[in-house]
Each structure stands twice: as structure tokens, then as C-alpha cells.
FIDRENVO-454062 format. One record per residue: x, z, y of N, C-alpha, C in turn. Coordinates in steps of 0.05 Angstrom, whole numbers, plus 5000, padded with zeros to 4 digits. Example, Ala and Ser with C-alpha at 12.3 -4.5 7.8 and 13.67 -1.06 7.14 Angstrom:
FIDRENVO-454062
526451564886524651564910526451564934
525751424955527351434979525851575001
***
This chain:
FIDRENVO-454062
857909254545856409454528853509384526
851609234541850009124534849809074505
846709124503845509044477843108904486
843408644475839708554492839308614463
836508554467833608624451831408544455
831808204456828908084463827808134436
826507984418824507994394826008064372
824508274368825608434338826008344318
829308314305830108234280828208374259
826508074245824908114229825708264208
828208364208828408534184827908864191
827308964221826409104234823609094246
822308904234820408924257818908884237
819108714217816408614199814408894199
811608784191810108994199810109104169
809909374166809209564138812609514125
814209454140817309464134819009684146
820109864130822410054149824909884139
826109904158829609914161830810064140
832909874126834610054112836810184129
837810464124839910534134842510374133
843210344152845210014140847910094130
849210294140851410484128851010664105
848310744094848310784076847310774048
845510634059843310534032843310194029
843710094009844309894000841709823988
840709673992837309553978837209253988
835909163962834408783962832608843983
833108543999830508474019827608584002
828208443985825008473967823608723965
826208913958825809193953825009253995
826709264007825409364027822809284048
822609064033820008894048817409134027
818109114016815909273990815709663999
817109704017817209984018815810014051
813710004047811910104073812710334090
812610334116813310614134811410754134
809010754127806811034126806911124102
808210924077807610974056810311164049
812511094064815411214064815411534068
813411604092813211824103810211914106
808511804085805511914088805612224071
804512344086803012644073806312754070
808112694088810912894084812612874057
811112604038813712514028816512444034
818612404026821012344036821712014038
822711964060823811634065825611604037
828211714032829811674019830611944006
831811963985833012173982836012243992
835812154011838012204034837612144064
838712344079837812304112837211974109
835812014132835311734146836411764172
836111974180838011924216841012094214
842711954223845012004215846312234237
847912414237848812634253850312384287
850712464297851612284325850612084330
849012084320847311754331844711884356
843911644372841411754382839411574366
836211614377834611604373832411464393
831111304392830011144425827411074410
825311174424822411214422820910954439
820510744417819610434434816910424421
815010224439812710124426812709794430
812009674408810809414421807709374421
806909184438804509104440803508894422
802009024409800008814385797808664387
797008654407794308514416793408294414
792408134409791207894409789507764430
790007584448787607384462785007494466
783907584437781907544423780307864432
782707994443781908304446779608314470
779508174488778708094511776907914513
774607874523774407614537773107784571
774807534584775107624608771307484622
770307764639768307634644765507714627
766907784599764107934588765708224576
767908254564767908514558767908694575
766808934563765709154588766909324586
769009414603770909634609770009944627
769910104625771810234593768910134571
770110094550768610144521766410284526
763810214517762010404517761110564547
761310484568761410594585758510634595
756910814607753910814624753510764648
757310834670755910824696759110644708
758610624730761810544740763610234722
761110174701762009954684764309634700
766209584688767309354711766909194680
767608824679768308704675771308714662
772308604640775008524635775508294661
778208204664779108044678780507874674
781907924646783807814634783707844605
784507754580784207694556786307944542
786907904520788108074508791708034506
792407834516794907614513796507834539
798407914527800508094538802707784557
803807894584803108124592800608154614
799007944615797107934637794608094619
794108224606792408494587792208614616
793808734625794308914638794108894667
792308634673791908624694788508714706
787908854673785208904672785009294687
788009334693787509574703786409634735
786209354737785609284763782309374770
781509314748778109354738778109674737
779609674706778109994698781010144698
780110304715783210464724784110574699
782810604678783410784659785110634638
784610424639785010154616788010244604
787710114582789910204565789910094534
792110014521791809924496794110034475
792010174457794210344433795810164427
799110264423800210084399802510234381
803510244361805210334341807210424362
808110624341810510794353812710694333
815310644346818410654330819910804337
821110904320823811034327826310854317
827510814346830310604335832710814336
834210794316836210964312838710804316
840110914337842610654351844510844355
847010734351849610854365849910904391
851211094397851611164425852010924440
853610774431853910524450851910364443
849610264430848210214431846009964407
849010004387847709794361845509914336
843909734339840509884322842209914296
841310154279841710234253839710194234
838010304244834910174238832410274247
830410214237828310284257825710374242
824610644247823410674235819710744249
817610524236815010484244813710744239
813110884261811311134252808811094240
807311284215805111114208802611134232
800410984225798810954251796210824235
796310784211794110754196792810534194
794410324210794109994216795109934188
794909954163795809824141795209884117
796309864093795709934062794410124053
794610324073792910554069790210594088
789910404107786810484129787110584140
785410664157784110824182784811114173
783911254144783911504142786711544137
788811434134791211594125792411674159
794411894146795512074172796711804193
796111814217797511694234797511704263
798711594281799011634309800211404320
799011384342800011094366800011274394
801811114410801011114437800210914453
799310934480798010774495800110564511
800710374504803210294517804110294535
801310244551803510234588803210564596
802310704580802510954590806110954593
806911024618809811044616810311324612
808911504616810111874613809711924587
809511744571808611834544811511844522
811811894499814411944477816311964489
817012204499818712394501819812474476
822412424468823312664445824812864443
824313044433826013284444826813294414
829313484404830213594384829113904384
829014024358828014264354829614584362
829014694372829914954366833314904355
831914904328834814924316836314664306
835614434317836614104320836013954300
834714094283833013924253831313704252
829913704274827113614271826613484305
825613334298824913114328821913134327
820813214350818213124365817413004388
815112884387813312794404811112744407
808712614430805812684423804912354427
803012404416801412074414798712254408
796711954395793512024390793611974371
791612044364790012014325788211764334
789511484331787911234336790011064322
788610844325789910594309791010354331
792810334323793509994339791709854351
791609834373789009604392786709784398
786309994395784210154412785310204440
782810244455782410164481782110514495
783710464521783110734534782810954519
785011014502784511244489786311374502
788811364525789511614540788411644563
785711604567785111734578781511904570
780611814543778811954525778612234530
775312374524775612644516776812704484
778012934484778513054459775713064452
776113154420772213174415771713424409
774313584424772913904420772813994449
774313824482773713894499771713624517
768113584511767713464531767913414566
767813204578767113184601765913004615
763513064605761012824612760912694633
763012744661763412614684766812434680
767712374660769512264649768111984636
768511764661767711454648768411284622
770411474611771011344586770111544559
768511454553765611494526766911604496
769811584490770611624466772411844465
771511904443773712124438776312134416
778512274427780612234406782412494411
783212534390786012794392787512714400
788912924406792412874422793613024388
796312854390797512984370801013014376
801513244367804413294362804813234340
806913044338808012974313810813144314
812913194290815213214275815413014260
818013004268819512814243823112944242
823412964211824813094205827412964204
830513034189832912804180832912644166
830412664143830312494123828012314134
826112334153824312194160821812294152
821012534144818212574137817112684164
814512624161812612644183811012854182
810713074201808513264202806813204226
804013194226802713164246801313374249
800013514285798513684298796813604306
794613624303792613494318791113704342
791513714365789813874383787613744396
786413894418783713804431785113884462
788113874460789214044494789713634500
789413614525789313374541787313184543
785313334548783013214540782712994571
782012734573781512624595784112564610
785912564592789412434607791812484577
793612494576795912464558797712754549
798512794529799912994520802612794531
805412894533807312774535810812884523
810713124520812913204502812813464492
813213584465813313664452816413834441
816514034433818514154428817814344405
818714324374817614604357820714844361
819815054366821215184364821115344332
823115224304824115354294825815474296
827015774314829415874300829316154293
827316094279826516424276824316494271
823016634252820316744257817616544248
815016554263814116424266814216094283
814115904270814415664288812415624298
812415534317810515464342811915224358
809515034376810514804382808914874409
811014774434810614764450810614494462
808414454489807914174497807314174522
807313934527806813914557805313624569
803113634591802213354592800413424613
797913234616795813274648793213304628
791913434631788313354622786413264645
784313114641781713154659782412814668
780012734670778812404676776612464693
775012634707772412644712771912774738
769612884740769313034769770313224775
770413324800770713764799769313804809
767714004802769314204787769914094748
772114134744773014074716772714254704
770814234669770014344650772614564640
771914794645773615034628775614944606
774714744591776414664560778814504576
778414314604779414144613782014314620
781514584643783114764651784314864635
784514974614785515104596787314944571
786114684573788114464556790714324571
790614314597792514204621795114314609
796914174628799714344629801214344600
802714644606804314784575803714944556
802614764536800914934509802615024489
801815124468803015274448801515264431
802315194413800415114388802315174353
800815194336802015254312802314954292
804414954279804714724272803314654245
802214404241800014394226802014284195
801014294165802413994152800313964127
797514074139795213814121794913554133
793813404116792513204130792313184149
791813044166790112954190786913004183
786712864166782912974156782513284153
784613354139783413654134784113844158
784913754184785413974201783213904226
782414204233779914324252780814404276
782614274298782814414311780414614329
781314784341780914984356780614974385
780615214401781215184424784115224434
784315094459786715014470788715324471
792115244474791515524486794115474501
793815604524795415514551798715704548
800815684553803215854548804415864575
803515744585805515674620803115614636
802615824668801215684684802015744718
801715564734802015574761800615474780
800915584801798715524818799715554846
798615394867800815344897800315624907
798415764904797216024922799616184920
801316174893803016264893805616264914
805016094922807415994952806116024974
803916164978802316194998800915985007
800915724995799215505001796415534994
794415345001792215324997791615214976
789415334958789215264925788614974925
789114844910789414594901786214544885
786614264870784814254852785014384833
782914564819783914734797785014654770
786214724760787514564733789614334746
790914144769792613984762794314054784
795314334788798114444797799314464771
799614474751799614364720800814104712
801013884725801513674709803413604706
804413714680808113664679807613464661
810813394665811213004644813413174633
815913174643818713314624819513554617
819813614594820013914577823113964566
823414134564826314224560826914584556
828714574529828414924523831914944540
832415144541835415134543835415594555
837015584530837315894533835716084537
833115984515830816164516829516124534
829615944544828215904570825915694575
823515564572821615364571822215244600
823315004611822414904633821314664627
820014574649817614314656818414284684
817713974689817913874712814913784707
815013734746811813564753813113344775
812613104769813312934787810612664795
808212674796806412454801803912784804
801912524814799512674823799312724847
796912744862797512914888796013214891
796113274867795513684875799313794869
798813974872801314194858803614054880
806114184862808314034882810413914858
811613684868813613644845816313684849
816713874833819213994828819914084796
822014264791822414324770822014684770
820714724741819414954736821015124706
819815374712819815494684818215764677
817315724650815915994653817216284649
815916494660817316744662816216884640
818216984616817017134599817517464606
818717514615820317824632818317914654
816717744669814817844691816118004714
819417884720820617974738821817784757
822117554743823817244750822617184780
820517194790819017144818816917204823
816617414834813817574842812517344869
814117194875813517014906813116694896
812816634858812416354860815216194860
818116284868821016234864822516384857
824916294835826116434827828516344807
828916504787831116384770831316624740
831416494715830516564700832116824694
831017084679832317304686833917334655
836017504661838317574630835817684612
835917644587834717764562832317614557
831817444576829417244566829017124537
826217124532825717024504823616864502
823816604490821616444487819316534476
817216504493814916594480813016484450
811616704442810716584419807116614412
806916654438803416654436802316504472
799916524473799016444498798616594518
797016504548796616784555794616824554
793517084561790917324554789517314581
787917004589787816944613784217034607
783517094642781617194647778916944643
777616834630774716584616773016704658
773016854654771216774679772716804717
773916804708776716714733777316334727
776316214706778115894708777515814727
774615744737773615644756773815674779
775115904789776115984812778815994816
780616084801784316094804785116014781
784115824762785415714738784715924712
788715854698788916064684789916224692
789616524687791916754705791716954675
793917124685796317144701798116944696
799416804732800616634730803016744719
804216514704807316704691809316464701
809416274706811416024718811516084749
814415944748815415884783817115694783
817615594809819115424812822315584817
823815274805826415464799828115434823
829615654837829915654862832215394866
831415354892832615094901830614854899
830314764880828014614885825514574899
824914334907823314254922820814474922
819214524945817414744951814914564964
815314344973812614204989811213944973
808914044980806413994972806413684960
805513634939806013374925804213134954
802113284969800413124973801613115014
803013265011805313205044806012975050
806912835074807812585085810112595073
811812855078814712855076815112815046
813612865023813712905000816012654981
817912674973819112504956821312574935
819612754919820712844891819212724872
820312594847818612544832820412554800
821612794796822812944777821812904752
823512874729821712764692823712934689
825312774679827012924658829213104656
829413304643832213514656834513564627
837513544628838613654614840813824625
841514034614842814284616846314164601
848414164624850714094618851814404605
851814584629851814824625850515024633
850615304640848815484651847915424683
850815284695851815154718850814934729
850814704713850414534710847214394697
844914224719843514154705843213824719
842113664705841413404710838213384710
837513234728834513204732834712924739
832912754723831512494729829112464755
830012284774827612204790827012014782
824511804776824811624769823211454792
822811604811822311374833819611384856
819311264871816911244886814111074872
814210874866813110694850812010464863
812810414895812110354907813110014911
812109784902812409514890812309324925
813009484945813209284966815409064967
815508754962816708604958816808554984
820208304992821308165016823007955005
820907735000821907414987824507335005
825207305027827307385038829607495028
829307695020831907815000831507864985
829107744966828707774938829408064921
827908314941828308534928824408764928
825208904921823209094914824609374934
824209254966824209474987824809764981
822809824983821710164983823010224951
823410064934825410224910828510234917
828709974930831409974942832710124956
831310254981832010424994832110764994
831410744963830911084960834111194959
834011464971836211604963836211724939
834711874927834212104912833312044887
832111744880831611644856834411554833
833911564808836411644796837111874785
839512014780840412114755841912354782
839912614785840612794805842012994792
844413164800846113344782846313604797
844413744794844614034808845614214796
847214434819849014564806848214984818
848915064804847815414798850415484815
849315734842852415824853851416094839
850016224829850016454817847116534829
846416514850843516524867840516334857
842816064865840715874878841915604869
840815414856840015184847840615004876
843514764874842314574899842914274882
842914064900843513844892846313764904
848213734878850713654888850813264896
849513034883849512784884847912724872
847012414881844612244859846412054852
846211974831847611754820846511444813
847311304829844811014827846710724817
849710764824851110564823851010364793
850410134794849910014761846510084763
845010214778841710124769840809974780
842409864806841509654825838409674828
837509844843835009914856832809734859
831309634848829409514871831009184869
832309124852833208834844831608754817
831508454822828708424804830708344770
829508364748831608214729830108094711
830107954694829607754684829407864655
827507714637826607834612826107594592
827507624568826707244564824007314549
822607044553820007024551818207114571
818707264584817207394604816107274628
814007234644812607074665814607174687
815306784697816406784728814506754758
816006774770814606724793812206984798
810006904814808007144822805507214798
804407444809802607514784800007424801
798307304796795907204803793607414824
794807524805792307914804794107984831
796308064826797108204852798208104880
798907804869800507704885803807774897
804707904870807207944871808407884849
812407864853813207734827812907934801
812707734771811607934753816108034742
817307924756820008044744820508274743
821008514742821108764745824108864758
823909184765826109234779827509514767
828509564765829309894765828610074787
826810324791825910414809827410694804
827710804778829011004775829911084743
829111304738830211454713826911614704
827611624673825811854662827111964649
826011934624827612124597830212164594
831412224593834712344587835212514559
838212394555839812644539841712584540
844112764535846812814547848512974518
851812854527853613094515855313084532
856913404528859013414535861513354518
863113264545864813044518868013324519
870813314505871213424501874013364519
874013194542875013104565874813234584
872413404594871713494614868613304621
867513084613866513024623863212964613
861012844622858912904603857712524616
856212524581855812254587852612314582
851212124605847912134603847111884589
845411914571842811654569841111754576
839111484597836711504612835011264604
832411324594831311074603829511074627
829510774638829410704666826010644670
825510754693823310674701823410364721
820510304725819910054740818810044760
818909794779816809704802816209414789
814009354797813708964789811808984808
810908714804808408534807805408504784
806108664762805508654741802608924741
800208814731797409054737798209264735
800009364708800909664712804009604701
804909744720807709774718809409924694
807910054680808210124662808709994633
807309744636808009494611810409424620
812009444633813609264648816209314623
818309114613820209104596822709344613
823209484603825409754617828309784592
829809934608832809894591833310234591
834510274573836510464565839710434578
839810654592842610654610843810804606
846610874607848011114601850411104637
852211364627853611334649855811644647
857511634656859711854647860111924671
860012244677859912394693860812554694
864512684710865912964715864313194706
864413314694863013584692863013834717
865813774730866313924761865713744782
865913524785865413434805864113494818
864113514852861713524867861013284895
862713074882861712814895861612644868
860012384865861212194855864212074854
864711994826867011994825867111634829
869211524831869211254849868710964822
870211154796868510944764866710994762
864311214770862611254756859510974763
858310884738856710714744854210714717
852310594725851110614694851610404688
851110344658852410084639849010134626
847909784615846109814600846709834570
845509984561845510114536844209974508
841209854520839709734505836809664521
835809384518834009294541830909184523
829709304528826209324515826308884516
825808844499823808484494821808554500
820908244509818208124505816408334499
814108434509811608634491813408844482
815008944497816509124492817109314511
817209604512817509834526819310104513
820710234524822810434518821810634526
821610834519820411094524822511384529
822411544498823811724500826911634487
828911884494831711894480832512174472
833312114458834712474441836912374421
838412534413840312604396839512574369
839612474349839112544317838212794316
835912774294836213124288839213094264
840413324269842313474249845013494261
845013304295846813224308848213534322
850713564329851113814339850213864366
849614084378848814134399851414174416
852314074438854514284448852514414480
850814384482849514494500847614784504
***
């Protein structure tokens, strides 16, 4: 079941080229070489006059790296961009994948590049692929567009909508090959103790069945990354909810910083990109350790969720990296009854919220935002991200049934090699990293099994084109390993049983582990079970090339829900 995917069939990849639907649209090379992807879906025109993503198919959120040699010279460029104090040296050139050994320098370092959405069969053959615009082409700098930062790994998440129409996720309002823009101020929240000098929006994008594009532009993640997105159309007013970390700088952290963190709520935009003003941030979900009787944290990043997920009216987020807060899995309480103690479990008649909260401006600086309305959902992890014992590091969650949920660990991150047995240790030996399946006795949330068999832990694998042997910079090999899981999505199949795709997180040798080439895995799982069953294994699905990285996974929009 493998699909490799070293370098993109130029009839997918050419640049200012979309993919024809290959089942259903019939077009001359000529003709589709001539039909630009920003130009396909600029300003919410339509790709085709017929879907472009087909009902049962998924959807896989990749970037490649565009950079040039030329981006760099190691030795005089000055990292971050524009910088006044704390200035380092480049170290390395612009030539992927040793770019990225410049994070060694400027912790922040980072390089925009185009977003795709590959549209593949469950088992895993590309249908086609479509280049989000990003303003690298026929139209400039000013037309609507969005990139993300590549080795950012918590970044394009896709979720499906409300009502399964519509796919989102968040990127920036920048162009291909800009520098350190996840970790930039917004330019409506400064933070003058934040080493990196530029400013840029965070944006929620939509993209619809037929492929048109709506973009959001906010000022919430100012000084770190927005990371998934959810619009809730089913009803009413739409509103888009999100989730991600803010703040690059000192603390005490700037009010705009606190208040843009975490789970926002925002209204969905569909002018231009030029003609929209955003506003101030506005927060929908907040938590804080005091709540568990612990001692307050840094203010603003008991907050920093990476994975978002609606399921029965219900908003949950996980937090898995950082060392404030704790990582576990969360949700917010719209009822104000779910956990007066900080734990709990979401109460009957819940309703997704549709505004922010009515938090106290001269309380941020001291207890955040309040009133806190999130808790952790009982059973899950309770200790302190920044504990010895600490080893949760929770992304992504899908809901089999009310009963039934799946949570991604995706790992320690911890790259201790043993040439000896040619493995990546400390990934090898985790229990808990992998594809965790917790189950509801009517109370309380526990963990029934982790499922690892087929990810081979902490084993190095091979990438064609990709550098052998050790990385200079770190002195470890640049091959990479499977360390765990992030993004997920799931069905239930009509067997009894439910089948997951995950894409995989990394360990290497490599400056940030985050460039590192990662695969799409799937794996079929009893719906009752409460051990592993003795077939169950993951199979690779589809494996990132050369200058290549896998991000989010979701379902088609228009695809049925059975969840």
C-alpha cells in the first residue's frame, strides 16, 4: 500500500499549474499548464464548474521548499532579518536541507513556502493537487494569498466544517521565501522585546468543494503560529474558530499577546486581503493551572494548543509542547457547570459558542483572560508540562463515538542516537507515543492501548535524494525516524471497525526536525476492542520527497460524516 512520493510529477507540481481532476475533467496539457492556481481560485472565483474534491477521498496538507543557495550567504546574512539586538550570523546558505541548520543561530529561523492540498484516495493514489495562492506569481505580492513556514511542524491542520462543506486551515499573509515570519509580530499586536523586526498576519483560510478560497486575516498569534482552524457553518451566524501559541519576547507579555494566544473566534472574512482591517483579538476558550490548584504559570502560555476538534457541540484542543500549562486534552465549557475544579466532562445540552469572553483588560496581567471557561477532560493527564515525570505530548484527537476517542502523541523529540544499533533511543523506547484510543465508562475518560506496531520507532529510513551519513551542525545522522503521530482523521467502517490516517512526526540529526521528509500512515482498529488486536499495524499511506513535508489530513469536504 505504499505510495512513495519523491519529486513531484511535473504535471502536479509545475509552478502556477493546478491538477486536473483526473476522473473527471478531461483537458489538453496546454490548457492546464495555462490555468494558474491563484488565478483558479483568486477573489472566490470557481476552479471548475464542478467539484474539485471528490466525496470519499481525503485531502493531505504538504509544502515544499523553494529556496535557493542564493537565500543565504553563510557568514554575512544577519539573522533574524532586520534585527537590533541578539543579532547571529547565517551558518548555512539557502540549499535545503542544510537551510535549516541556521536554527542553530536564530532560534526563530524559518522559511515561508506554498501550501498544497493533495487530494488522494484512501489508499493513497494523488488525484490531484491543488497550489494554494500565495502571490508568488501572475498576479504579485498584492493578490489574496497565504504560505506557511515549513519546518514549522504544528502548522496546516485541516479540519472540515460544521456542516462538512468547507475545509480550513491557518498560514500567513507572506510570500514564498520570507524569513521568520512564524514567529513575527502581527502589526496590530506589537512586542518590542520580540527579536524578530517584521510583521505579518496570521490567516484562516477556507476552501470550499469546488476549490474557491476565502481568506481571514487576524492579528491573534502574534510572536508564534496560528495552527488549526474550524468555521462553524451550521446555523446562524458563521464564525471560525482557531487555535495556536502567541508571544516571541519577554514577560511580562504585552496584553494583545495574552489575549491573541490559545482559542479564538473570529468572523469569517471574503474581501480581499487588501481591503480587510483587522481588529482586536478575541479569545473563546481560556485556562489556567491555578485552576488545579497549581501555581500560576507564565501568563498567556497555559494556552498553547496545536490540535482542534468540534464533536457534539463541543470545542476541544489539546496542548502538547512548551513548558508552562500541562499537556493534555481540553474543552471549553459553555454551560458553566462541566468543572468548577479545572476537570471534568462536557455536560448534556451543550452548545458551541458564538462570541468571546467578556474578560476583565485589567486582570490580563495578573490571571490572564478570565472567566476561565475550559478544563481538562477527566482522565487525562493533570501534571505540569514542566515536571520530571511529564510525558504527554497530545496533537491530534478524533471522536469514533461518544465512547470512543483517539488522541495522537507524537512523541518526545528527543534525537539521542546509538551507532551500535543504529536507532534513535529515547524515540524507541517510548510507550505512549503513537495512535492512543481512550475510552468513556460514563464518568471518566482512560486509556485503553497505544498503538505503535508498523511505525517502527526511533528507526532511521531513508529518503531518495536526501543527505547520508551525519549532519555537520549536529553531529548526528541526517536520516530521520518516526517519533510519533500528529494530525489524524478517521471513519467508521461498516464492519465494526474504524480506520485512522496519521501523519507522522520526526527525530533526526537534521537543525530542525521539523524539515525532516514524514509519511502519512493509516491503520484499522476494532471499534470494541480493549487490547490491540494481533493484525493490527500501520501501513504507509503516502511518504513526503525531497524538500518535502506532510502536515494536515481530513476527509473531502462534501464527504459523509459518520462521526
Amino acid at each position: 500500500m505504499t505510495v512513495p512520493n519523491s519529486h513531484r510529477l511535473a504535471a502536479f507540481r509545475s509552478r502556477w499549474r493546478i491538477a486536473l481532476p483526473l476522473a473527471a475533467v478531461a483537458l489538453t496539457a496546454s490548457v492546464v499548464a495555462a490555468v494558474p492556481a491563484s488565478a483558479a481560485a483568486h477573489n472566490g472565483s470557481r476552479t471548475f464548474d464542478r467539484p474539485w474534491f471528490l466525496p470519499g477521498n481525503l485531502v493531505v496538507s504538504t509544502t515544499t521548499y523553494e529556496g535557493q543557495a542564493s537565500l543565504f550567504t553563510p557568514g554575512v546574512t544577519e539573522l533574524p532579518p532586520g534585527c537590533t539586538t541578539g543579532c547571529a550570523a547565517a551558518t548555512s546558505n539557502g540549499t535545503y536541507p542544510g537551510v535549516f541548520n541556521n536554527v542553530l543561530a536564530d532560534p526563530a529561523f524559518g522559511v515561508a513556502s506554498p501550501i498544497y492540498l493533495d487530494q488522494i484516495t484512501p489508499a493513497g493514489r494523488l488525484i490531484n493537487a491543488l497550489r494554494v495562492p500565495d502571490g508568488d506569481g501572475p498576479f504579485g505580492a498584492s493578490a489574496d494569498h497565504v504560505v506557511t513556514s515549513f519546518s514549522s511542524k504544528s502548522e496546516l491542520a485541516l479540519n472540515l466544517s460544521t456542516n462538512g462543506r468547507d475545509l480550513t486551515f491557518m498560514g500567513y499573509d507572506a510570500t514564498p521565501n520570507s524569513v521568520d515570519v512564524s514567529n513575527a509580530n502581527t502589526p496590530g499586536v506589537i512586542d518590542p522585546t520580540n527579536p524578530v523586526t517584521g510583521t505579518t498576519y496570521r490567516v484562516a483560510a477556507e476552501v470550499s468543494q469546488d476549490g474557491t478560497f476565502h481568506y481571514t486575516l487576524t492579528n491573534a498569534y502574534s510572536g508564534d503560529n496560528g495552527r488549526a482552524a474550524i468555521l462553524n457553518n451550521s446555523g446562524g451566524a458563521d464564525v471560525l474558530y482557531t487555535a495556536g501559541n502567541a508571544g516571541n519576547g519577554s514577560n511580562p507579555q504585552p496584553d494583545g499577546v495574552i489575549t491573541g494566544t490559545g482559542a479564538q473566534i473570529m468572523t469569517p472574512q471574503f474581501r480581499p486581503e487588501r481591503d480587510q482591517t483587522p481588529g482586536a483579538t478575541t479569545p473563546v476558550g481560556s485556562f489556567d493551572v491555578t485552576q488545579l490548584g497549581d501555581k500560576a504559570d507564565k501568563i498567556g502560555k497555559d494556552t498553547n494548543f496545536r490540535g482542534l476538534t468540534v464533536y457534539n457541540n463541543v470545542i476541544y484542543l489539546s496542548k502538547g509542547s512548551g513548558s508552562n500549562g500541562i499537556n493534555t486534552v481540553y474543552f471549553i465549557d459553555t454551560t458553566g457547570k462541566a468543572c468548577p475544579s479545572g476537570v471534568g466532562v462536557p455536560q448534556p445540552g451543550a452548545k458551541l459558542p458564538t462570541s468571546g469572553i467578556p474578560y476583565d483588560p485589567s486582570l490580563l496581567q495578573t490571571e490572564g483572560v478570565t472567566p476561565y471557561n475550559m478544563c481538562v477532560l477527566q482522565g487525562f493527564p493533570t501534571t505540569l508540562a514542566k515536571s520530571a515525570s511529564e510525558d504527554a505530548f497530545p496533537f491530534g484527537m478524533w471522536f469514533a463515538n461518544s465512547d470512543t476517542l483517539y488522541v495522537t502523541d507524537e512523541g518526545n523529540g528527543t534525537a539521542t542516537f546509538d551507532p551500535a544499533t543504529g536507532t534513535y533511543t529515547a524515540a524507541a523506547a517510548q510507550t505512549t507515543a503513537g495512535l492512543q484510543k481512550w475510552v468513556f465508562n460514563g464518568t471518566s475518560w482512560s486509556l485503553a492501548y497505544t498503538l505503535t506496531t508498523g511505525l517502527n520507532l526511533g528507526t532511521p529510513y531513508t529518503v531518495r535524494g536526501y543527505p547520508t551519513g551525519d549532519n555537520a551542525a549536529t553531529g548526528l545522522p541526517w536520516s530521520p525516524a518516526t517519533d510519533g503521530l500528529r494530525n489524524l482523521t478517521g471513519q467508521v467502517n461498516k464492519n465494526g471497525t474504524v480506520t485512522i490516517w496519521a501523519v507522522t512526526s520526526t527525530v533526526s540529526g537534521g537543525g530542525d526536525q521539523g524539515a525532516d521528509p514524514n509519511k502519512l500512515v493509516a491503520i484499522t482498529d476494532p471499534l470494541s476492542a480493549t487490547a490491540p488486536a494481533g493484525f493490527e499495524h500501520f501501513v504507509t499511506v503516502r511518504s513526503a520527497g525531497f524538500g518535502q513535508v506532510l502536515r494536515g489530513v481530513s476527509f473531502t469536504p462534501g464527504s459523509s460524516r459518520s462521526w
